[in-house]
C-alpha positions, -999 to 999 in steps of 0.1 A, spaced: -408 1 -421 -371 -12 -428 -358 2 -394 -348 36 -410 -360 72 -402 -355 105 -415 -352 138 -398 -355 164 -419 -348 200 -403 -357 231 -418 -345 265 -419 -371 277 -394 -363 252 -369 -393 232 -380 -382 192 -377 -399 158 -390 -391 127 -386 -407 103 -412 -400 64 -418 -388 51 -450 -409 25 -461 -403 3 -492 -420 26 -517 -396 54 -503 -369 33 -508 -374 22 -541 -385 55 -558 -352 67 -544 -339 38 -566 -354 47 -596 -348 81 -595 -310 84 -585 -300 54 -608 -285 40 -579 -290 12 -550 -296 24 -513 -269 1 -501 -242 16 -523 -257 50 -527 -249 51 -483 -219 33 -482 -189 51 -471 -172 57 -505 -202 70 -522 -220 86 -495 -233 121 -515 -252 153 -500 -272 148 -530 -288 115 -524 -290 122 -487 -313 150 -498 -334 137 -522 -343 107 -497 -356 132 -473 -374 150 -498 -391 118 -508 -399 105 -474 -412 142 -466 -435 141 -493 -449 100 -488 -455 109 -457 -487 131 -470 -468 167 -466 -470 193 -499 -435 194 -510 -416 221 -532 -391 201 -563 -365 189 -546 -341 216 -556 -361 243 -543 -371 218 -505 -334 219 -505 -334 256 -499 -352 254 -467 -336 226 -457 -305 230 -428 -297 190 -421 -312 156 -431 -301 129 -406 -313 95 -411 -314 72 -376 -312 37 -370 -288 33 -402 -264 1 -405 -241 33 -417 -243 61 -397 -253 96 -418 -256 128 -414 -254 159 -432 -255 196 -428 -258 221 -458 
């Protein structure tokens, strides 16, 4: 673990919390084209990306995922903890 979590909170009040790990990280990467560093900075800081890395954390942790667009339907906030830039966003 890098020191980061995510909390992912549905629309049914379900919550998980799930560490980003270097494979989490990376695929994040690969598919938003885009380095975590900048991706979070202030800046460049987009709903999108804060979404897709709690849908992929979600799903490396071992839980059965919907595509992303659809997760993002049940999804109410993504908060990621322990960050060197605080985020946080509500849909």
């Amino acid at each position: 673990m890098f020191g980061f979590q995510v909390t992912v909170t549905k629309r049914d009040g379900t919550e998980g919390t799930y560490d980003l790990d270097l494979d989490s990280l990376c695929e994040f990467e690969e598919i938003a084209k885009v380095g975590v560093p900048v991706a979070f900075s202030e800046q460049n800081l987009k709903l999108q990306h804060l979404a897709l890395l709690g849908w992929i954390a979600e799903k490396n942790a071992g839980n059965t995922v919907k595509p992303v667009n659809q997760w993002r339907k049940d999804v109410v906030k993504v908060d990621i903890a322990d960050s060197p830039v605080p985020t946080s966003a509500v849909e």
